[in-house]
gemmi code that builds the backbone of each chain (N, CA, C; Angstrom):
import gemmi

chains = {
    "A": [
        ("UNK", (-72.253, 25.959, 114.236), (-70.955, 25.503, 114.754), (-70.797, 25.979, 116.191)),
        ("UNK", (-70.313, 25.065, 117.001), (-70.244, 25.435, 118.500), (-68.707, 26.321, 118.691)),
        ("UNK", (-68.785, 27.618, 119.461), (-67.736, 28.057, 119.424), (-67.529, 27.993, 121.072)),
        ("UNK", (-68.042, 27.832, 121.820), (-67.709, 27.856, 123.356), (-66.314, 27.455, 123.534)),
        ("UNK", (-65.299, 28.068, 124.234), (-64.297, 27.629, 124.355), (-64.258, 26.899, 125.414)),
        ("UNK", (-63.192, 25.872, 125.614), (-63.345, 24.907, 127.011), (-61.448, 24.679, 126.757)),
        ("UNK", (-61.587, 26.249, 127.742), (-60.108, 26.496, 128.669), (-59.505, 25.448, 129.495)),
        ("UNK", (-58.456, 25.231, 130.067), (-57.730, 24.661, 130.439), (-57.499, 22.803, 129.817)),
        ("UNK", (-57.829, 23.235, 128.367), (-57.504, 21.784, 127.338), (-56.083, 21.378, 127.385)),
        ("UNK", (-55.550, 20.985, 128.002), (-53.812, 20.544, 127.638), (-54.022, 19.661, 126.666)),
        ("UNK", (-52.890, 20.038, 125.525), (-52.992, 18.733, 125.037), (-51.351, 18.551, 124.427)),
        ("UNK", (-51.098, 17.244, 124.618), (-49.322, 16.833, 125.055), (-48.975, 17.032, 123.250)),
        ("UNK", (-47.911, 17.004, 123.190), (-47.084, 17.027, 121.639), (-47.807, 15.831, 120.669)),
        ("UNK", (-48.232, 14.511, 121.895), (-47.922, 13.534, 120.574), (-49.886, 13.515, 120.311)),
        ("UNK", (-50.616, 14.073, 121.260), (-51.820, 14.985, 120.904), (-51.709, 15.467, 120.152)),
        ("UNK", (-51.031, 16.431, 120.232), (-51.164, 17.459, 118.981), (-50.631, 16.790, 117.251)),
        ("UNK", (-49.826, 15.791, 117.322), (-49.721, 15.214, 116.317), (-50.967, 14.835, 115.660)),
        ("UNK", (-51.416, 13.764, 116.500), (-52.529, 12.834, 116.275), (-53.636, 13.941, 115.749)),
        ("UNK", (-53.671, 14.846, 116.431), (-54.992, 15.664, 115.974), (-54.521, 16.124, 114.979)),
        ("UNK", (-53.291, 16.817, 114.441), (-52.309, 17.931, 113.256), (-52.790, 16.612, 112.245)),
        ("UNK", (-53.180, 15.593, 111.952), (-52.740, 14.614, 111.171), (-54.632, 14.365, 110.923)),
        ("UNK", (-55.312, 14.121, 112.133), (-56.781, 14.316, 111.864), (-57.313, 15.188, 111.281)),
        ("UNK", (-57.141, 16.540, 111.568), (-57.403, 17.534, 110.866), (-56.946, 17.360, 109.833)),
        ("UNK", (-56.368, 17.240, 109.159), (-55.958, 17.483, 107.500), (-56.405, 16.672, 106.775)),
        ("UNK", (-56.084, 15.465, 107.427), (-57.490, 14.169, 106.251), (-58.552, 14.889, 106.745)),
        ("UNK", (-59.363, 15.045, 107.556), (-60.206, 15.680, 107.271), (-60.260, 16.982, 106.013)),
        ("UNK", (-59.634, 17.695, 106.244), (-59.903, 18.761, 105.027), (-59.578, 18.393, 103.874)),
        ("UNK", (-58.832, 17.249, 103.640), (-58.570, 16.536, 102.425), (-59.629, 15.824, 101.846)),
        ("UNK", (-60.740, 15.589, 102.659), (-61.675, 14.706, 102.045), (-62.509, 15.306, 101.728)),
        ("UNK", (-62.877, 16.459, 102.622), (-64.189, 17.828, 102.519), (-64.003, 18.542, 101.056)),
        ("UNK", (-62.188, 19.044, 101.236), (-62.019, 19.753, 100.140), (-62.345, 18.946, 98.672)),
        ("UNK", (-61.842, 17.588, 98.785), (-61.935, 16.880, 97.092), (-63.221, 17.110, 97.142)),
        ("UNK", (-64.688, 16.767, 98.051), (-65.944, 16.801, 97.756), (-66.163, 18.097, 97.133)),
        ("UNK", (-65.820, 19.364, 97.568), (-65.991, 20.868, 96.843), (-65.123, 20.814, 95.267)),
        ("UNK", (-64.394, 19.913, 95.125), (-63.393, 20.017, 94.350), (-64.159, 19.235, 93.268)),
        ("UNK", (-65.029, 18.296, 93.382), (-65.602, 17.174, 92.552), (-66.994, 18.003, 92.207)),
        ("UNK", (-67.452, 18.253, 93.222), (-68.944, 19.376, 93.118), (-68.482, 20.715, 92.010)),
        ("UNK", (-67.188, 21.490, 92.280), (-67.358, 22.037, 91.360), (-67.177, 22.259, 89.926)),
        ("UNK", (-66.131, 21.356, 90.062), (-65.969, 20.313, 88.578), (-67.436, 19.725, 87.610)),
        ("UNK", (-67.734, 19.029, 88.602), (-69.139, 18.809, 88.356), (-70.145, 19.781, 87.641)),
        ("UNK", (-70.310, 20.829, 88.532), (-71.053, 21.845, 88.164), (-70.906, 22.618, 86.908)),
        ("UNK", (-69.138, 22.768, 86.717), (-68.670, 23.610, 85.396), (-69.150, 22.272, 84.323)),
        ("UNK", (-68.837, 21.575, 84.543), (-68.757, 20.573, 83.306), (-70.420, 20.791, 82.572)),
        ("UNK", (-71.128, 21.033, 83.636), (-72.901, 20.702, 83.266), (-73.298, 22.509, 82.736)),
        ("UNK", (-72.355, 23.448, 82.996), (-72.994, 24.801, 83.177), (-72.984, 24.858, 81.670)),
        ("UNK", (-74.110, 25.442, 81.342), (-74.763, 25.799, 80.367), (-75.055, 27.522, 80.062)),
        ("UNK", (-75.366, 27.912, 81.164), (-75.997, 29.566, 80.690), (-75.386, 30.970, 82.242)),
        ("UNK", (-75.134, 31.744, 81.761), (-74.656, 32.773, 82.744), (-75.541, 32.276, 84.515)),
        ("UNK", (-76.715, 31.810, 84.479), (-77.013, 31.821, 85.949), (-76.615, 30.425, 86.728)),
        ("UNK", (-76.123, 29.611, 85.846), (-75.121, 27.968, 86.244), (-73.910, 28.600, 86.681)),
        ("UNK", (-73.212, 29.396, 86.329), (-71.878, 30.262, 86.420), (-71.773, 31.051, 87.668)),
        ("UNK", (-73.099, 31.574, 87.843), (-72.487, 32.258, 89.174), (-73.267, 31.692, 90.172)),
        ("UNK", (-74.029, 30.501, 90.215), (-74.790, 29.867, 91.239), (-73.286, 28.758, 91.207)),
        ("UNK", (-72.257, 28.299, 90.523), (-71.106, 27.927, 91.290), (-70.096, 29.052, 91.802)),
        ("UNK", (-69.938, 30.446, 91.150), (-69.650, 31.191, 91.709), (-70.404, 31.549, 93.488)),
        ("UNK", (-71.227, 31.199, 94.044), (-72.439, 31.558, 94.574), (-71.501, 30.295, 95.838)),
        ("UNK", (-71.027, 29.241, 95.166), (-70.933, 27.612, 95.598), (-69.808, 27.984, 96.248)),
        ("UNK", (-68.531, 28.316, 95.556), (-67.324, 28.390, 95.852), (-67.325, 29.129, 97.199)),
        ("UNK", (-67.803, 29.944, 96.879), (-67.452, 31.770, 97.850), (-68.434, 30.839, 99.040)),
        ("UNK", (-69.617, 30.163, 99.329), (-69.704, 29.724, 100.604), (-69.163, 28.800, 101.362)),
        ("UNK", (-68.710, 28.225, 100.387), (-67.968, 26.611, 100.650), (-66.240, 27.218, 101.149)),
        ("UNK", (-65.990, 28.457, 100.213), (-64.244, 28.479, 101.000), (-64.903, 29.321, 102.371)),
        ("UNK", (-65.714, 30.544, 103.075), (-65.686, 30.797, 103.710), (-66.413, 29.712, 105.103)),
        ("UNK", (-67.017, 29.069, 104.788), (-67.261, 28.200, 105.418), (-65.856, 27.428, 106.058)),
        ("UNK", (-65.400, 26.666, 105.395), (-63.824, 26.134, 105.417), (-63.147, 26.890, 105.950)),
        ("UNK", (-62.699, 28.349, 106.050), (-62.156, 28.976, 106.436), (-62.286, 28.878, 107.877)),
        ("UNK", (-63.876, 28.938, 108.162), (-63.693, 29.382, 109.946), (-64.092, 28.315, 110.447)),
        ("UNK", (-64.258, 27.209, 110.112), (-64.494, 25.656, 110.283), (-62.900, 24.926, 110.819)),
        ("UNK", (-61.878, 25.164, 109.887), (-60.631, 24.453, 110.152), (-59.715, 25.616, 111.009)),
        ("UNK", (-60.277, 25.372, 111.436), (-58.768, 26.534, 113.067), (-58.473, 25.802, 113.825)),
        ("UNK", (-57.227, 25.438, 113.612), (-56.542, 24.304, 114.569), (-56.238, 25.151, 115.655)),
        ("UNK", (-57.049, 25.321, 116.698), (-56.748, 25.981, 117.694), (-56.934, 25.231, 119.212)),
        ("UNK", (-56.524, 24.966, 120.091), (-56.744, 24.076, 120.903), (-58.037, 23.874, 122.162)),
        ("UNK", (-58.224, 25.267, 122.077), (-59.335, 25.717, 122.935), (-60.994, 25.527, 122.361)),
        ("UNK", (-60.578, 25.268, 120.917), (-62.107, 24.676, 120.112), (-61.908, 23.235, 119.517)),
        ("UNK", (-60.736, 22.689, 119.851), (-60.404, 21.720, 118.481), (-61.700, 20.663, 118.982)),
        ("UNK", (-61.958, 20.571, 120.285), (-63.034, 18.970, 120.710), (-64.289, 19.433, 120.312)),
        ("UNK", (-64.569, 20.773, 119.990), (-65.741, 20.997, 119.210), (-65.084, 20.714, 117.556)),
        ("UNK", (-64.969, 21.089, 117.092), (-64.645, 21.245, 115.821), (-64.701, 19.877, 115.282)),
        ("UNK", (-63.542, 18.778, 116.312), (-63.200, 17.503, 115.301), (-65.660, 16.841, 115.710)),
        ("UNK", (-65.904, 17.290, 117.074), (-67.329, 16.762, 117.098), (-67.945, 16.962, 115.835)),
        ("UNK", (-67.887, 18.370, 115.204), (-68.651, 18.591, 113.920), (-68.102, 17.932, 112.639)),
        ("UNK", (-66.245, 17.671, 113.225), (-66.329, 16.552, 111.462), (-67.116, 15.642, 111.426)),
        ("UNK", (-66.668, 14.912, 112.757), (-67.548, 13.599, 112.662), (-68.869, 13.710, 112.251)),
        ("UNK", (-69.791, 14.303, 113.251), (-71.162, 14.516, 112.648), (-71.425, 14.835, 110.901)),
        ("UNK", (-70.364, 15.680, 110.396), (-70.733, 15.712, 108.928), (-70.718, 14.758, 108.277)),
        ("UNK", (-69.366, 13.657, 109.321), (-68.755, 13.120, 107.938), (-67.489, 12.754, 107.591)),
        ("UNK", (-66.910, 13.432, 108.074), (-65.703, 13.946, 107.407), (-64.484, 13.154, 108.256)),
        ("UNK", (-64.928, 12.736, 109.330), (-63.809, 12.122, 109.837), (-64.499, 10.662, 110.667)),
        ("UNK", (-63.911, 9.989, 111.151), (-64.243, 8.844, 112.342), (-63.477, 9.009, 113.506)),
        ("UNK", (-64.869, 8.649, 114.956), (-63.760, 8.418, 115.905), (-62.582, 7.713, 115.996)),
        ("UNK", (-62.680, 7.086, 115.349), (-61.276, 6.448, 115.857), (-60.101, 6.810, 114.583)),
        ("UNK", (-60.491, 7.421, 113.885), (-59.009, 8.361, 113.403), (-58.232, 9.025, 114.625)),
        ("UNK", (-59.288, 9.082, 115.963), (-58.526, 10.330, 117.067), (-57.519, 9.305, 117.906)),
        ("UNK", (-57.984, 8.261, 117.258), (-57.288, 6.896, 118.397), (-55.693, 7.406, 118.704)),
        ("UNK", (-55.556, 7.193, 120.273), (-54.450, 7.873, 121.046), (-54.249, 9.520, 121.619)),
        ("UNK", (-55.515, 9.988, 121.706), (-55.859, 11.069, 122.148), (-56.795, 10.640, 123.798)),
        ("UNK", (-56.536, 11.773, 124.633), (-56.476, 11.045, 126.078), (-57.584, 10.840, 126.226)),
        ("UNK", (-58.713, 9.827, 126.700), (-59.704, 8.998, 127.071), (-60.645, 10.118, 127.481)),
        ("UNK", (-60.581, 11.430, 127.968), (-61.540, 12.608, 128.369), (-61.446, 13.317, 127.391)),
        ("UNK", (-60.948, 13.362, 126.314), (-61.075, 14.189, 125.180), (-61.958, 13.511, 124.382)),
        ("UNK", (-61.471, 12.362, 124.324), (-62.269, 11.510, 123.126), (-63.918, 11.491, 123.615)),
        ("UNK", (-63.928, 11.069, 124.747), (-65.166, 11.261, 125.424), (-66.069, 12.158, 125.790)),
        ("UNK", (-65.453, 13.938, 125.367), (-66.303, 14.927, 125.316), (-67.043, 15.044, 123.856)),
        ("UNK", (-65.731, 14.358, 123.116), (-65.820, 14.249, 121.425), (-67.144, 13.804, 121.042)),
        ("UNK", (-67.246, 12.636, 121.626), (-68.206, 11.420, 121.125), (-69.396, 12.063, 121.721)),
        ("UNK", (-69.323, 12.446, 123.340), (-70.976, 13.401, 123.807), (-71.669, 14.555, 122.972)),
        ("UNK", (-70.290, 14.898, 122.115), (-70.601, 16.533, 121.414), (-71.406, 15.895, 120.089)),
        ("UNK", (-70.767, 14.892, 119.621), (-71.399, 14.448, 118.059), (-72.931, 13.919, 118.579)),
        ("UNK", (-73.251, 13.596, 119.497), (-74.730, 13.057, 120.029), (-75.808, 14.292, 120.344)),
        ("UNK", (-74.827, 15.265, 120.269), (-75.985, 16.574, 120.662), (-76.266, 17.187, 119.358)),
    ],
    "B": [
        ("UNK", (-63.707, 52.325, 82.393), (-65.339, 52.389, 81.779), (-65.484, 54.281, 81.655)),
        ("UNK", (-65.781, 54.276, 80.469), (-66.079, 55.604, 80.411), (-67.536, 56.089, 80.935)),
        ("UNK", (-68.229, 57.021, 81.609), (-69.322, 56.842, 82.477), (-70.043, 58.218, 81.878)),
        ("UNK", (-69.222, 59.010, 81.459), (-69.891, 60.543, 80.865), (-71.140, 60.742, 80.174)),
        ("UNK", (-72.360, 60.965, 81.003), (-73.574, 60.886, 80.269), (-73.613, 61.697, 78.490)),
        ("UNK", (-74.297, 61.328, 77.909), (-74.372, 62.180, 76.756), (-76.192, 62.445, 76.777)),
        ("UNK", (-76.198, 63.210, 77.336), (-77.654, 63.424, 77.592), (-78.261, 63.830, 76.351)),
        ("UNK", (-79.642, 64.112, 75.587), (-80.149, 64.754, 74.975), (-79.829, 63.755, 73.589)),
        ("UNK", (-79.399, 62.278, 73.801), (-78.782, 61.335, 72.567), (-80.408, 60.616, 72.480)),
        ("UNK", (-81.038, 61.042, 71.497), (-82.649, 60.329, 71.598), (-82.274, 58.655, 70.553)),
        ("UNK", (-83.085, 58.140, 70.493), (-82.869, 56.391, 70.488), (-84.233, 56.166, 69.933)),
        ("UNK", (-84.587, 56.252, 68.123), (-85.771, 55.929, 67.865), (-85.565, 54.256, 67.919)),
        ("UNK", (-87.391, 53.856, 67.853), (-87.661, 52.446, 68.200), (-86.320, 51.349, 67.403)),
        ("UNK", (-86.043, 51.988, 66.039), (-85.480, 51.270, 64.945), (-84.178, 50.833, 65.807)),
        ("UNK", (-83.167, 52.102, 66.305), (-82.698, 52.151, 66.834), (-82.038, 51.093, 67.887)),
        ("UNK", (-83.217, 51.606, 68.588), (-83.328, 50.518, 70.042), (-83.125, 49.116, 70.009)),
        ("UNK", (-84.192, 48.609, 68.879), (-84.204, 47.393, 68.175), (-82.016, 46.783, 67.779)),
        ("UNK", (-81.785, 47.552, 67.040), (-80.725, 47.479, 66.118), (-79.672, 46.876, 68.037)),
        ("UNK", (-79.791, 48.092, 68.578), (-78.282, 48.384, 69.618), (-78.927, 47.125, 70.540)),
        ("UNK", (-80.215, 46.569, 71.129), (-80.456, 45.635, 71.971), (-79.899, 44.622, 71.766)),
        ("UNK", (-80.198, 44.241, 70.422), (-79.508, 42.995, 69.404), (-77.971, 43.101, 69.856)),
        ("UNK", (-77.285, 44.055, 69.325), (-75.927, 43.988, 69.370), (-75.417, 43.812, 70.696)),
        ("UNK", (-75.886, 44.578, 71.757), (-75.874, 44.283, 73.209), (-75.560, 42.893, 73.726)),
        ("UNK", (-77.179, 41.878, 73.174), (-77.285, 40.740, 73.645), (-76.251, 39.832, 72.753)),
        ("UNK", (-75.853, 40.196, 71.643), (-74.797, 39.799, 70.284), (-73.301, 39.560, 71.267)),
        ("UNK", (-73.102, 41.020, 72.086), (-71.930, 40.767, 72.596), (-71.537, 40.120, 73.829)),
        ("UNK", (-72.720, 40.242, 74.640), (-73.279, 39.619, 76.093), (-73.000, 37.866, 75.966)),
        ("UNK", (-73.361, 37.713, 74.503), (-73.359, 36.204, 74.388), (-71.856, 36.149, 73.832)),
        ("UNK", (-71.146, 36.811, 73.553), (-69.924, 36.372, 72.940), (-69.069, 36.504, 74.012)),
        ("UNK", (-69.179, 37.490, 75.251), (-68.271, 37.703, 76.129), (-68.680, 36.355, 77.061)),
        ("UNK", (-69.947, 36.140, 77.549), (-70.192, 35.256, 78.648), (-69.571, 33.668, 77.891)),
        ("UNK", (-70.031, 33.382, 76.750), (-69.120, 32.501, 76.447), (-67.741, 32.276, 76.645)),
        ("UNK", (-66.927, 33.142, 76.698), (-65.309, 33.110, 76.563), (-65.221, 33.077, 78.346)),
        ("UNK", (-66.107, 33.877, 78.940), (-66.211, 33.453, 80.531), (-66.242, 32.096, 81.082)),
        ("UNK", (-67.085, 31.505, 80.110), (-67.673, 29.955, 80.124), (-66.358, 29.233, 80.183)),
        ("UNK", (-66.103, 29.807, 78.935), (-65.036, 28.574, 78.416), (-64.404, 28.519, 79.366)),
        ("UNK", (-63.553, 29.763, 79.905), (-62.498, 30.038, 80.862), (-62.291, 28.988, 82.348)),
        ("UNK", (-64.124, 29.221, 82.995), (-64.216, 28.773, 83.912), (-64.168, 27.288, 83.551)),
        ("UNK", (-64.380, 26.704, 82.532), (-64.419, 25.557, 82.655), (-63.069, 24.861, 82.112)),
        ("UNK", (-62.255, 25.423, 82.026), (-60.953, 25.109, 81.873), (-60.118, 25.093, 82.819)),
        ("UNK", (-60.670, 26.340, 84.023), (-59.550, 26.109, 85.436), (-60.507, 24.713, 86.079)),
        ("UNK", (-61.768, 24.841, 85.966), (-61.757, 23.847, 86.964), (-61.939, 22.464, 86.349)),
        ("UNK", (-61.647, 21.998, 85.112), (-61.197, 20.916, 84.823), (-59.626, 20.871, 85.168)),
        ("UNK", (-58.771, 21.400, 84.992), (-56.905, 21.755, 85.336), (-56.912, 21.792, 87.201)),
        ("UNK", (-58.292, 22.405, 87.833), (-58.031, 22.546, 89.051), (-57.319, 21.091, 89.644)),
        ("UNK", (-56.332, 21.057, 90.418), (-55.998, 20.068, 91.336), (-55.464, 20.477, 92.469)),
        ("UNK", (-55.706, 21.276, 93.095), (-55.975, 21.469, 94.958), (-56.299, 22.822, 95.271)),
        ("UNK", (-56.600, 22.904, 96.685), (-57.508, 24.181, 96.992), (-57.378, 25.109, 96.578)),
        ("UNK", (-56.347, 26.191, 96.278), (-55.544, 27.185, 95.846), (-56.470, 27.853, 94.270)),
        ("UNK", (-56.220, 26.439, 93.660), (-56.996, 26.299, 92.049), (-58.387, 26.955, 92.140)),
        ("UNK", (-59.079, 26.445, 92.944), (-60.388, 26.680, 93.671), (-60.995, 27.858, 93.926)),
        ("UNK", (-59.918, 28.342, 94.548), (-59.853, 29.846, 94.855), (-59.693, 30.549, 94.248)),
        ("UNK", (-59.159, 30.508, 92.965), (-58.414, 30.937, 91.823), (-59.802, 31.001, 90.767)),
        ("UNK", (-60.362, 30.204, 90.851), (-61.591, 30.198, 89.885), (-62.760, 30.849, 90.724)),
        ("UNK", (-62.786, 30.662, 91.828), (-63.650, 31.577, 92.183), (-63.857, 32.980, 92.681)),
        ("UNK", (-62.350, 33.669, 92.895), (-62.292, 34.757, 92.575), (-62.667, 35.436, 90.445)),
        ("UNK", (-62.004, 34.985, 90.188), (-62.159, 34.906, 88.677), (-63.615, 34.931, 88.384)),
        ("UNK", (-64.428, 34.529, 88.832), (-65.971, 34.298, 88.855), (-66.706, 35.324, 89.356)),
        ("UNK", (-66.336, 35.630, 90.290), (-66.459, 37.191, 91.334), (-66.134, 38.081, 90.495)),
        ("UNK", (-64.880, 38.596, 90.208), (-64.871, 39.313, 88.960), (-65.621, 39.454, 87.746)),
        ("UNK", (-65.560, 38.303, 87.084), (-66.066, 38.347, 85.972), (-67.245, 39.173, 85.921)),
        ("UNK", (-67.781, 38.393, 87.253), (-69.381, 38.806, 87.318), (-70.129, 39.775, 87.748)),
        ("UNK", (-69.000, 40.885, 88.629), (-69.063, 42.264, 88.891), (-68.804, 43.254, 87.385)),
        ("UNK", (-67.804, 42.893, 86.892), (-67.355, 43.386, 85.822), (-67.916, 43.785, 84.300)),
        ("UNK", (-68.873, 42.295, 84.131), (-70.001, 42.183, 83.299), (-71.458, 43.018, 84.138)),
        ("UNK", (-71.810, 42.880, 85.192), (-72.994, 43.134, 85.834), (-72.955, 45.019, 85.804)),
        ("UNK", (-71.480, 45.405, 85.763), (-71.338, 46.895, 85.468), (-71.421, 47.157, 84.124)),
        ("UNK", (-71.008, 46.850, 83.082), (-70.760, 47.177, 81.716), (-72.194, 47.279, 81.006)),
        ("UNK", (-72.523, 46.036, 81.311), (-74.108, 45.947, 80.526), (-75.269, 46.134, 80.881)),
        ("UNK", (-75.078, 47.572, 80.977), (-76.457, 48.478, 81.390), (-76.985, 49.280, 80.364)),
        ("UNK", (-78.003, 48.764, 79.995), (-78.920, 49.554, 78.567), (-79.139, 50.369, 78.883)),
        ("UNK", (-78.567, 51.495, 79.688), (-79.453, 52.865, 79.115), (-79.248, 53.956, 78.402)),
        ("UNK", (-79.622, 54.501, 77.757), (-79.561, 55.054, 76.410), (-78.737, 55.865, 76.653)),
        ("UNK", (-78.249, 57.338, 77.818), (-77.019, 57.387, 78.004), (-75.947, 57.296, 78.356)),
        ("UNK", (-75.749, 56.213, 78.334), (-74.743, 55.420, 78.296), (-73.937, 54.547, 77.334)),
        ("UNK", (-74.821, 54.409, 76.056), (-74.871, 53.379, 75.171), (-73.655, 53.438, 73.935)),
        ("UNK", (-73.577, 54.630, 73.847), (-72.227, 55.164, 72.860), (-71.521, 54.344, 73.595)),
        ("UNK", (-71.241, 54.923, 74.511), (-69.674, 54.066, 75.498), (-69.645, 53.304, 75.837)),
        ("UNK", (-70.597, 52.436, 75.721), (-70.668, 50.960, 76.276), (-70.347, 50.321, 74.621)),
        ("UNK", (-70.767, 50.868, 73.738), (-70.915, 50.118, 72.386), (-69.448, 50.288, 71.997)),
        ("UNK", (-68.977, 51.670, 72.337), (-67.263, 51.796, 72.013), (-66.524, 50.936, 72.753)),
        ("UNK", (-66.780, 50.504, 74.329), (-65.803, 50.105, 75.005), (-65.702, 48.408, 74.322)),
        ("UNK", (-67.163, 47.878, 74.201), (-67.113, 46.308, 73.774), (-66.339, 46.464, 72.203)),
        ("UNK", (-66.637, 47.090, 71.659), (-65.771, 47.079, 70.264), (-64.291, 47.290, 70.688)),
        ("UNK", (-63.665, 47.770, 71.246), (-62.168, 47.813, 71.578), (-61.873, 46.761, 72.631)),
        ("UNK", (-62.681, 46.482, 73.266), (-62.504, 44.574, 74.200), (-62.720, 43.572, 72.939)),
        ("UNK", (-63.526, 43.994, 71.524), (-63.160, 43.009, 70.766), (-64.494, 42.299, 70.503)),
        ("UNK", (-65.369, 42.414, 71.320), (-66.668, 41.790, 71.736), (-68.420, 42.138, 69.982)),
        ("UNK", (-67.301, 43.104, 69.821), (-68.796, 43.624, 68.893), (-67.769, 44.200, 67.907)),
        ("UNK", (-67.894, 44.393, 66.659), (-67.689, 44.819, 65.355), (-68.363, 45.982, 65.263)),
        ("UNK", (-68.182, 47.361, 64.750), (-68.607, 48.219, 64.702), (-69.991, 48.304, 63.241)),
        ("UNK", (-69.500, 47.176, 62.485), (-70.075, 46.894, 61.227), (-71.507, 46.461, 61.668)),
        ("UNK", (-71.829, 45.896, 62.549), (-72.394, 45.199, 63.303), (-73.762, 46.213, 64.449)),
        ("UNK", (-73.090, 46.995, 64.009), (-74.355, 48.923, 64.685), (-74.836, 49.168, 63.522)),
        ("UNK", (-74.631, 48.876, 62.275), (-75.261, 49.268, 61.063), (-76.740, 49.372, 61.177)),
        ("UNK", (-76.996, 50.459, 60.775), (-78.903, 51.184, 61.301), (-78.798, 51.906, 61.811)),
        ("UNK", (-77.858, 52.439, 62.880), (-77.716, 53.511, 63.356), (-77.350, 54.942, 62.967)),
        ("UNK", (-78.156, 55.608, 63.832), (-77.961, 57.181, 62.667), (-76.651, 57.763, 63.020)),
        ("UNK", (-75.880, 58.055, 61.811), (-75.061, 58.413, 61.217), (-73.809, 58.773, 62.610)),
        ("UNK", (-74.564, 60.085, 63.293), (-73.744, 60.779, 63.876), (-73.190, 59.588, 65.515)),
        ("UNK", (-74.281, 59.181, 65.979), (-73.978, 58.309, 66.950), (-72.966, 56.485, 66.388)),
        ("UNK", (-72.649, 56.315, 65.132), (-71.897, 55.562, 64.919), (-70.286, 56.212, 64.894)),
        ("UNK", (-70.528, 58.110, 64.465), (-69.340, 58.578, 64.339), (-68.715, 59.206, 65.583)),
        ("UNK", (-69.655, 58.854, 66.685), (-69.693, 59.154, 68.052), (-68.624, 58.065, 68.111)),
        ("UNK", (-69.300, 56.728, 68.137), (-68.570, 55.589, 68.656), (-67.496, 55.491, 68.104)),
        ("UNK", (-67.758, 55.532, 66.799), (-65.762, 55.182, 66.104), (-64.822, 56.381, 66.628)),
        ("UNK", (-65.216, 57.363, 66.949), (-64.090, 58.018, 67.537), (-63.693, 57.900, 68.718)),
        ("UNK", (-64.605, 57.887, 69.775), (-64.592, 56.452, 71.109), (-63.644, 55.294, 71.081)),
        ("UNK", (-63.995, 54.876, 69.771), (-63.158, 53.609, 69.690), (-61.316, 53.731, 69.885)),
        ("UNK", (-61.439, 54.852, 69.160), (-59.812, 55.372, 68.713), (-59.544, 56.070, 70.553)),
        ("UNK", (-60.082, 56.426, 71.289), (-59.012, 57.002, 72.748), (-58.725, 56.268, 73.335)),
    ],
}
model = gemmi.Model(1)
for chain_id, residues in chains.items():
    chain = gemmi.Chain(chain_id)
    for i, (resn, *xyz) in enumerate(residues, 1):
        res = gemmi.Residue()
        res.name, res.seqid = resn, gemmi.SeqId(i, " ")
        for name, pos in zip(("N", "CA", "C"), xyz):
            atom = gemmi.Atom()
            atom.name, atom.element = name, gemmi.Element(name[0])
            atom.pos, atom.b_iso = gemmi.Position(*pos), 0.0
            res.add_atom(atom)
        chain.add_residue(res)
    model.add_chain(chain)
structure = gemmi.Structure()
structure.add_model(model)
structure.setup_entities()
């Protein structure tokens, strides 16, 4: 995950909407996938080492999540780059975010 | 967990045989009810919180069990007393054992 910060990001109120609103479908879609995986997993577990290899699942998947979703403004054009690349979101969910944001967005998911 | 060695408690083969059994007797009765457990939050799970909830629970469990069930011989009174008062093993169920180390445990059982 890229943590470089890239200072002097303004980003206006109805920015911050648009992104407050990206971010969360995003974690809404990531999370049901952990949510279906571990469902999944209990349903099939059979013997003490199925049990804690989803125990094993959970504990990387929430800390992962944890330092992945920081709506913080000084990382957010990295961060939403790595939904996309996973997955998890589309450019144009960012649609109405200012034309140099979107455009560092889209260079970051290519690297 | 009671931890107080009882040193000088010798463990013929017959023995050994008898308490391994009961060990793995209760190992399978506790990890089951673990089983069940886990697979009841995360069928009921419906959003992240739930998630977390089962996988702490899992963490536990699995520290908790990974401490208790340690075969070594002194230790074994108190491990055999503590699963009989969690419910896990029947004392009827040590039958073979010499005399004084069953009257070890049933009085174990009672503090």
């Amino acid at each position: 995950m890229l943590t470089m910060p890239t200072a002097n990001t303004q980003w206006s109120l109805q920015e911050k909407t648009i992104a407050k609103e990206a971010f969360e479908l995003s974690y809404r879609r990531e999370i049901a996938a952990v949510m279906a995986e571990a469902k999944r997993q209990a349903t099939l577990a059979a013997d003490p080492a199925d049990l804690w290899k989803l125990n094993d699942f959970l504990s990387a998947r929430r800390h992962y999540l944890d330092g992945k979703y920081d709506f913080s403004p000084e990382s957010l054009v990295f961060t939403f780059a790595q939904l996309i690349k996973e997955g998890w979101l589309e450019l144009q969910e960012l649609d109405g975010l200012a034309a140099d944001k979107l455009s560092k967005i889209r260079i970051l998911t290519l690297m």
